[in-house]
N, CA, C and O atoms as a GROMACS GRO file, in nm:
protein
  384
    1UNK      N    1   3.118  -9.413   1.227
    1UNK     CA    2   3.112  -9.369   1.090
    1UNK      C    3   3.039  -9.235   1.087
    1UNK      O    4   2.938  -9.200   1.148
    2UNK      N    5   3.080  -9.200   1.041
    2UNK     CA    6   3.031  -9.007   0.990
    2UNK      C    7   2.932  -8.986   0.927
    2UNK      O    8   2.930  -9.084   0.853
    3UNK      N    9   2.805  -8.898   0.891
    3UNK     CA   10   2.684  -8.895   0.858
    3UNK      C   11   2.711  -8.772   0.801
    3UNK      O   12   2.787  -8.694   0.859
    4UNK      N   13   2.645  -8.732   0.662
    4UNK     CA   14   2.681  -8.606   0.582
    4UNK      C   15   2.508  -8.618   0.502
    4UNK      O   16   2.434  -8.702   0.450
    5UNK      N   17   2.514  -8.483   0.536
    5UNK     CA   18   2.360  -8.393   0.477
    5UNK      C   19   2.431  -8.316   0.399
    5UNK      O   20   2.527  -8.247   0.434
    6UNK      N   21   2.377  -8.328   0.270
    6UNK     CA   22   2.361  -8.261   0.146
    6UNK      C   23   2.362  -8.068   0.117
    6UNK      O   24   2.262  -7.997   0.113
    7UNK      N   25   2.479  -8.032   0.104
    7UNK     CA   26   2.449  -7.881   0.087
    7UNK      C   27   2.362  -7.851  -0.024
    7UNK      O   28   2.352  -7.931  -0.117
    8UNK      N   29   2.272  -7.699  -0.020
    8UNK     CA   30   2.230  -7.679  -0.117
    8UNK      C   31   2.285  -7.622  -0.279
    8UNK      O   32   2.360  -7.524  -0.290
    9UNK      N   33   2.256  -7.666  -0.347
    9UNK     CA   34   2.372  -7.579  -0.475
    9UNK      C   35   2.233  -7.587  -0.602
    9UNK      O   36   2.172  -7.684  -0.648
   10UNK      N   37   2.221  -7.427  -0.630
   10UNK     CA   38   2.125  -7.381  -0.738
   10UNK      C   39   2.171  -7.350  -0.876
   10UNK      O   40   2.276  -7.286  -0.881
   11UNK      N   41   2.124  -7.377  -0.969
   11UNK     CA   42   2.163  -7.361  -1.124
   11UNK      C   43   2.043  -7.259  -1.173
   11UNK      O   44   1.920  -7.256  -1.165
   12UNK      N   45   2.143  -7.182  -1.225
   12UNK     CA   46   2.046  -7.076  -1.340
   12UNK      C   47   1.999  -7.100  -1.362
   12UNK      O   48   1.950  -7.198  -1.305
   13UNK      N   49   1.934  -7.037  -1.501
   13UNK     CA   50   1.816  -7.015  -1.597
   13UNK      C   51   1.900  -7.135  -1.693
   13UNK      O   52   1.994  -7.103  -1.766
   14UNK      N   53   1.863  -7.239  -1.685
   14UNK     CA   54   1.884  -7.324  -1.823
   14UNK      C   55   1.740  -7.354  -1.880
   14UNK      O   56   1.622  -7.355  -1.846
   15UNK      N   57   1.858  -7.386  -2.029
   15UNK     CA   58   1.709  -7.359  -2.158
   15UNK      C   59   1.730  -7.525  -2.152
   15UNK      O   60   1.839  -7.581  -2.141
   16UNK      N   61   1.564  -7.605  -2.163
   16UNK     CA   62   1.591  -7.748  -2.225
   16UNK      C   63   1.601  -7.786  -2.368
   16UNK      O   64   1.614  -7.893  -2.428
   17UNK      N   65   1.590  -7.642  -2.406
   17UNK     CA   66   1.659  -7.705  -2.584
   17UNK      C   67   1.759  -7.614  -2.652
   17UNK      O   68   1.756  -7.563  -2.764
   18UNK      N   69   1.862  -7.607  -2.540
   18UNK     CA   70   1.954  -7.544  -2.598
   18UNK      C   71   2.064  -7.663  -2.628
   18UNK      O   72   2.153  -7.621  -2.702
   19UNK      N   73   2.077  -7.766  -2.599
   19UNK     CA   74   2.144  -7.918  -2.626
   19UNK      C   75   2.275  -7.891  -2.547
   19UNK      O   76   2.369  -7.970  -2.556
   20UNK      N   77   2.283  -7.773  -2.464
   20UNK     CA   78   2.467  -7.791  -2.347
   20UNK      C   79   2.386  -7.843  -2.238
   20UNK      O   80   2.269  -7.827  -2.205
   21UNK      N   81   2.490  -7.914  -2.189
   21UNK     CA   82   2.497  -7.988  -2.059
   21UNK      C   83   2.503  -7.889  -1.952
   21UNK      O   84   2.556  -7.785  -1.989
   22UNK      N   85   2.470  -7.890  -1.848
   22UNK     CA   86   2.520  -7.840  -1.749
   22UNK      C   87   2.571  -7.849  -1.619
   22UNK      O   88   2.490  -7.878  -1.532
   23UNK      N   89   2.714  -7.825  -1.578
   23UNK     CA   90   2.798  -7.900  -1.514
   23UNK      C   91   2.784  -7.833  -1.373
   23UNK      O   92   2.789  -7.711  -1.376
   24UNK      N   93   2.764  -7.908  -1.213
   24UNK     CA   94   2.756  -7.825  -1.114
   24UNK      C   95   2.823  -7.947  -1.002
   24UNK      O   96   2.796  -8.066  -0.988
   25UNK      N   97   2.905  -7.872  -0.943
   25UNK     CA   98   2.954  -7.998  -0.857
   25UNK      C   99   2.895  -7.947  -0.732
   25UNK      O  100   2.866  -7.832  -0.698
   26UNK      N  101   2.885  -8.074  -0.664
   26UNK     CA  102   2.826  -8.121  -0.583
   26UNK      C  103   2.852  -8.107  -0.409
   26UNK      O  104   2.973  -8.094  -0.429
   27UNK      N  105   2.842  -8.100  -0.271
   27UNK     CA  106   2.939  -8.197  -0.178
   27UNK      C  107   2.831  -8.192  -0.070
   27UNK      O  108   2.718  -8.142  -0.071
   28UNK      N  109   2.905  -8.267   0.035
   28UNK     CA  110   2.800  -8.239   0.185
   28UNK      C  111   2.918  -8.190   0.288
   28UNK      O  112   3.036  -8.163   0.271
   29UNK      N  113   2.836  -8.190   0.398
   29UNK     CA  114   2.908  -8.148   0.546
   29UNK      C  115   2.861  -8.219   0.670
   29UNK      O  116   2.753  -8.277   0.662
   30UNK      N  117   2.941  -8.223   0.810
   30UNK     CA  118   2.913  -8.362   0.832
   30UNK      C  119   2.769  -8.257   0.901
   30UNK      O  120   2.745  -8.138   0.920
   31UNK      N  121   2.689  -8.412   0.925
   31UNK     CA  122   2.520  -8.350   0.996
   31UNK      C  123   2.579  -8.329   1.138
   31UNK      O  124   2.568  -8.223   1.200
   32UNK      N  125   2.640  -8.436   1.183
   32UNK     CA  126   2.655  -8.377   1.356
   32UNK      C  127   2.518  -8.441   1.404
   32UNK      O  128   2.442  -8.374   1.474
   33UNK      N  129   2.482  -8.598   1.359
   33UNK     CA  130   2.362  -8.645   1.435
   33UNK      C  131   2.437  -8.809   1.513
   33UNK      O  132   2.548  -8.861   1.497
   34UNK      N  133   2.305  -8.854   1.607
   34UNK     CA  134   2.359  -8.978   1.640
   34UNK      C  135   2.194  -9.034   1.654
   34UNK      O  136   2.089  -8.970   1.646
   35UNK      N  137   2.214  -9.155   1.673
   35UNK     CA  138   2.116  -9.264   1.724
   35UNK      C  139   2.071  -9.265   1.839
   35UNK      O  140   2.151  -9.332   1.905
   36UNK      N  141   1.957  -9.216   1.928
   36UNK     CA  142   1.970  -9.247   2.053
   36UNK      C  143   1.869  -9.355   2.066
   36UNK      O  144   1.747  -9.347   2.049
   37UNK      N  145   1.953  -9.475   2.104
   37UNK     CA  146   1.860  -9.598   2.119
   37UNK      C  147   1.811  -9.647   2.290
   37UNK      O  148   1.898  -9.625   2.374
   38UNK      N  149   1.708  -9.695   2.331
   38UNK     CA  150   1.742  -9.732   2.474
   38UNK      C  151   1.598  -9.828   2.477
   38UNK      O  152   1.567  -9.882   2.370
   39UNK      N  153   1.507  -9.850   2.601
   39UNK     CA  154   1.412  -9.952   2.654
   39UNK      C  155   1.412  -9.844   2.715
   39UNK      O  156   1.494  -9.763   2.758
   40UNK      N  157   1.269  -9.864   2.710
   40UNK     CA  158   1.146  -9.806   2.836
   40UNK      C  159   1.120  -9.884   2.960
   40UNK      O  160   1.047  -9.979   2.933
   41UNK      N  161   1.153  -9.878   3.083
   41UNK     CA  162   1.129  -9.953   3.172
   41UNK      C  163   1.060  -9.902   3.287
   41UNK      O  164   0.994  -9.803   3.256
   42UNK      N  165   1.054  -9.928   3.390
   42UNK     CA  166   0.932  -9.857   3.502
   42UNK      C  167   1.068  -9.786   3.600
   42UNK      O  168   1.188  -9.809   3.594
   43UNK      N  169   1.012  -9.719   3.663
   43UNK     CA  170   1.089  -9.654   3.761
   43UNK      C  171   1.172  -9.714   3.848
   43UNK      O  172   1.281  -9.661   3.872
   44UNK      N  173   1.136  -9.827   3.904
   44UNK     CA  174   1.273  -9.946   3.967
   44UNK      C  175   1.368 -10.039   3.878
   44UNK      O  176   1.460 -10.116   3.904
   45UNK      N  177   1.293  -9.988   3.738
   45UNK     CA  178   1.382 -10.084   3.653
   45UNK      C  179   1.344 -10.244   3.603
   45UNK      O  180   1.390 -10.319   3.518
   46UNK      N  181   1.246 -10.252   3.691
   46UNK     CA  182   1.217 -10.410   3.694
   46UNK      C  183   1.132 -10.476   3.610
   46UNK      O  184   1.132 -10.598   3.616
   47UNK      N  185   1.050 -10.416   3.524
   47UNK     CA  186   0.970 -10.422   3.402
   47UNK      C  187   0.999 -10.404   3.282
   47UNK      O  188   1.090 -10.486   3.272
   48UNK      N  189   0.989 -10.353   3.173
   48UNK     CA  190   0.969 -10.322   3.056
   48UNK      C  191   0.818 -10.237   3.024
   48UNK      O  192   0.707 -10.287   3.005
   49UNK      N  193   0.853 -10.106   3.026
   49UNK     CA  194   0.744 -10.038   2.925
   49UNK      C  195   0.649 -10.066   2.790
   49UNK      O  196   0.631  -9.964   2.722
   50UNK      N  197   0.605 -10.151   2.756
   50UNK     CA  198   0.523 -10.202   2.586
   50UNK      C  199   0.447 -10.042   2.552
   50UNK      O  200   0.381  -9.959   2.614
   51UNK      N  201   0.522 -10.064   2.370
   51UNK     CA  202   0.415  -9.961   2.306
   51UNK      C  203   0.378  -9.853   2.384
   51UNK      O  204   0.262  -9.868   2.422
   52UNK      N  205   0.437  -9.736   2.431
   52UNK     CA  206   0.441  -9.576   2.483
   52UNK      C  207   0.491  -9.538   2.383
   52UNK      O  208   0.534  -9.608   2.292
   53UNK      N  209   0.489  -9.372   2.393
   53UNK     CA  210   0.546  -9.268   2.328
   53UNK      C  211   0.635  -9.206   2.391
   53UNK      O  212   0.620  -9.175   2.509
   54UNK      N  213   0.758  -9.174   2.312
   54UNK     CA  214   0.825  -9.135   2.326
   54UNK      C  215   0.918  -9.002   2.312
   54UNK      O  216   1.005  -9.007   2.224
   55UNK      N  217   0.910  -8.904   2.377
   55UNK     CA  218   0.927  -8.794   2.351
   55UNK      C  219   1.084  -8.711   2.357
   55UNK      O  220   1.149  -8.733   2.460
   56UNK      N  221   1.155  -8.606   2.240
   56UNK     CA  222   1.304  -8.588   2.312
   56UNK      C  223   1.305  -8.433   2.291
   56UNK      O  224   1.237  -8.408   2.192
   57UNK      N  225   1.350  -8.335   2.340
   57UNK     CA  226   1.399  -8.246   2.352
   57UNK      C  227   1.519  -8.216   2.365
   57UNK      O  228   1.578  -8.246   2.469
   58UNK      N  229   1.596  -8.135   2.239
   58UNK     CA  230   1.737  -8.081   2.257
   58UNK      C  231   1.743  -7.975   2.288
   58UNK      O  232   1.739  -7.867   2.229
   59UNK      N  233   1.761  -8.029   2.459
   59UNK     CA  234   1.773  -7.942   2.576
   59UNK      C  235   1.817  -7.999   2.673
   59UNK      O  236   1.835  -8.121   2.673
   60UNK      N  237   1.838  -7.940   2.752
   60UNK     CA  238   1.914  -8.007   2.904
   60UNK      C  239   1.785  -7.930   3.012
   60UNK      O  240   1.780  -7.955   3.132
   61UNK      N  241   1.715  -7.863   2.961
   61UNK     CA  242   1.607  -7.770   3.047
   61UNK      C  243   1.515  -7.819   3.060
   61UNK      O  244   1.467  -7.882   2.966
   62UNK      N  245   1.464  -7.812   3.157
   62UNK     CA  246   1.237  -7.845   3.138
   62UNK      C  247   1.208  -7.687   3.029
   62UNK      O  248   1.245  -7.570   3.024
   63UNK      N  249   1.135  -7.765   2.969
   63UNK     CA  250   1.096  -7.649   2.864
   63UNK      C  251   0.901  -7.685   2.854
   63UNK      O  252   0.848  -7.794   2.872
   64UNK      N  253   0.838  -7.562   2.824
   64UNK     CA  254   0.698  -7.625   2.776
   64UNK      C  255   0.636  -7.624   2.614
   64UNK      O  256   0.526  -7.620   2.558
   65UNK      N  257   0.780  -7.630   2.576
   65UNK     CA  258   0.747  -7.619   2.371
   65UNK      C  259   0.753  -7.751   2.333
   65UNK      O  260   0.786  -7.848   2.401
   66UNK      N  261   0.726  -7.747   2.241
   66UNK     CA  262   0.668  -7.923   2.199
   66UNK      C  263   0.845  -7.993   2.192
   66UNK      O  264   0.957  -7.943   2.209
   67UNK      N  265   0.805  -8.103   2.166
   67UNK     CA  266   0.918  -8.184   2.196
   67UNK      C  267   0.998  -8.161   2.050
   67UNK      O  268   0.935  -8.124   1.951
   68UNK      N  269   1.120  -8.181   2.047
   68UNK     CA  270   1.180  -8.197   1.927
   68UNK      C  271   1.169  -8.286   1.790
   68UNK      O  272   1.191  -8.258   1.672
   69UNK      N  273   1.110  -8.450   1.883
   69UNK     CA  274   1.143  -8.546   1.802
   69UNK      C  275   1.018  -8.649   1.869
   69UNK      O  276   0.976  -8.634   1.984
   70UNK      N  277   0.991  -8.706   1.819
   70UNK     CA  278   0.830  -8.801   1.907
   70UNK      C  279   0.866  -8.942   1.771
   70UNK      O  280   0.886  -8.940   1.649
   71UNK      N  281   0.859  -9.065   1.890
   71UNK     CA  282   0.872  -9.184   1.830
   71UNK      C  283   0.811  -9.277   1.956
   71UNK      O  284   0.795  -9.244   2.073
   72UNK      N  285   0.782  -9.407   1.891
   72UNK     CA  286   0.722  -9.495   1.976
   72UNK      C  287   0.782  -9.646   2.049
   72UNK      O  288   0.798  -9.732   1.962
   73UNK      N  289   0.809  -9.682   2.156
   73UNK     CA  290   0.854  -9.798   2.195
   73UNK      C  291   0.746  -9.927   2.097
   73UNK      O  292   0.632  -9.926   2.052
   74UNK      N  293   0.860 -10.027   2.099
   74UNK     CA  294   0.751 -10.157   2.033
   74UNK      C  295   0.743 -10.218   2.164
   74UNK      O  296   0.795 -10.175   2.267
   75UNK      N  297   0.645 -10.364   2.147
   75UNK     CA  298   0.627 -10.415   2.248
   75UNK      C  299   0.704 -10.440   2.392
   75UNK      O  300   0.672 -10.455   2.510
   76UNK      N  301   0.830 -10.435   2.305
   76UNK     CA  302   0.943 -10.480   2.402
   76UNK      C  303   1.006 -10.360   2.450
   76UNK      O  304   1.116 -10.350   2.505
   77UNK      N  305   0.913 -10.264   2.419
   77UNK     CA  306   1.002 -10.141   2.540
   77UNK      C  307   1.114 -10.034   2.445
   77UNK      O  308   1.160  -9.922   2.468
   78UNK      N  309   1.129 -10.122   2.341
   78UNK     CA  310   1.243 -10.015   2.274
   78UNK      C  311   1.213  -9.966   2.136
   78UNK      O  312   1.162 -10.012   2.033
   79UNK      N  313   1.271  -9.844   2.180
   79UNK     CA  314   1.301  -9.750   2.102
   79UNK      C  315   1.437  -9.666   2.010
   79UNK      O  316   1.556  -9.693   2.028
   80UNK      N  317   1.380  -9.550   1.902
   80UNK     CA  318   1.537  -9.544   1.874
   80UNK      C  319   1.473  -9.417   1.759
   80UNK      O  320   1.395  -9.428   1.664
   81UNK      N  321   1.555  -9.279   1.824
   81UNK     CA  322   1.543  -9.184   1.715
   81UNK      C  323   1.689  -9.088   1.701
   81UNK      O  324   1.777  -9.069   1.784
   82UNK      N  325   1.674  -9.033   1.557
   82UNK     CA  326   1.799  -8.960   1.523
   82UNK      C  327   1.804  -8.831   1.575
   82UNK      O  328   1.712  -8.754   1.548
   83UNK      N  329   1.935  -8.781   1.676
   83UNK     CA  330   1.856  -8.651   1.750
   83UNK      C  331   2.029  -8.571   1.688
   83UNK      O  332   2.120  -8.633   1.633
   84UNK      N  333   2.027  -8.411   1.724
   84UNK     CA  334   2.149  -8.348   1.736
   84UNK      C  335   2.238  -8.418   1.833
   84UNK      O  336   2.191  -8.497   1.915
   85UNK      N  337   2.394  -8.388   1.824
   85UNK     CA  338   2.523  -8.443   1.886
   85UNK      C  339   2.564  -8.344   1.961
   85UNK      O  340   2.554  -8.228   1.923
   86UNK      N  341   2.619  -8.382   2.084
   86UNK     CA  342   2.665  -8.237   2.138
   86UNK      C  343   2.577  -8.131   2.228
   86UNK      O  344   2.625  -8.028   2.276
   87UNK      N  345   2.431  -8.175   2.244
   87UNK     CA  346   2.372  -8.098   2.333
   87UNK      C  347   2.332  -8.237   2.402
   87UNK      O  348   2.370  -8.354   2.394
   88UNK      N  349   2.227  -8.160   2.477
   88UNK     CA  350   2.170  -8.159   2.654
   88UNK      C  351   2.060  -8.246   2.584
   88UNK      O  352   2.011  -8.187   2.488
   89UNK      N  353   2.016  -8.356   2.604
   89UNK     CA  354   1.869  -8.396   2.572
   89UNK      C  355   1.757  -8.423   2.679
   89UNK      O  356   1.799  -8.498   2.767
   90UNK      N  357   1.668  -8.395   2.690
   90UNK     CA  358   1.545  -8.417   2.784
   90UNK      C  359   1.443  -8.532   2.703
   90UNK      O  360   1.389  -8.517   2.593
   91UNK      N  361   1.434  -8.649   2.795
   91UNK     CA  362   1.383  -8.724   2.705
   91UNK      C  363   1.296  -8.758   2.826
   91UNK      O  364   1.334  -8.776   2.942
   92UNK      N  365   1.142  -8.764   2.765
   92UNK     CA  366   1.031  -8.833   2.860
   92UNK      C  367   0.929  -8.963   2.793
   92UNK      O  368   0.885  -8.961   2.677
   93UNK      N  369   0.909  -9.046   2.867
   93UNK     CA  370   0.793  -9.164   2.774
   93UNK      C  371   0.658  -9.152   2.839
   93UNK      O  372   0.637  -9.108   2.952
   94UNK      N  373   0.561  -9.201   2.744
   94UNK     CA  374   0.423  -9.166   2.776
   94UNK      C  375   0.349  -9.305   2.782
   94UNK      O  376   0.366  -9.382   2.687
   95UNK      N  377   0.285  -9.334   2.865
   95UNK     CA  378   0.188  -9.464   2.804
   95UNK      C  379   0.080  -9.474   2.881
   95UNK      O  380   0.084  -9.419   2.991
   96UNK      N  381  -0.015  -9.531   2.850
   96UNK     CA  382  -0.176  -9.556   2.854
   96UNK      C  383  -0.175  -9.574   3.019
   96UNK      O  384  -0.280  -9.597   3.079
   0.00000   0.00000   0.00000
């Protein structure tokens, strides 16, 4: 299913006691986002990560600018944030 963000659309100088209505139509365009959902697990796979942070970058690069998007695993390791479609993501987790 398709996801649509709101274009902007501005109205003049209206008077509130001039008693006309004023008519402005409306639309969106699609956002171009997705869900990236997954579990935090340890490096062989064989665990589950609890409660870390979670960090994503839309990038395919090591970069040293802050991350794009920061969300947190629940107990059970998983996580889930709305990122851009169509690029490179660098995603790293953090925990205690």
């Amino acid at each position: 299913m398709a996801n649509y963000k709101p274009k902007a659309v501005t109205v003049g100088k209206a008077s509130a006691i001039s008693g006309t209505a004023v008519y402005k139509n409306i639309s969106t365009s699609t956002w171009g986002l997705f869900l990236l959902k997954g579990t935090a697990v340890s490096p062989g796979g064989n665990s589950v990560l609890p409660s870390g942070g979670v960090q994503v970058w839309e990038s395919g690069t090591l970069t040293t600018s802050p991350a794009n998007h920061t969300t947190f695993s629940d107990v059970n390791g998983k996580y889930g944030v709305t990122c851009k479609a169509n690029i490179g993501l660098t995603i790293k987790f953090y925990s205690k």
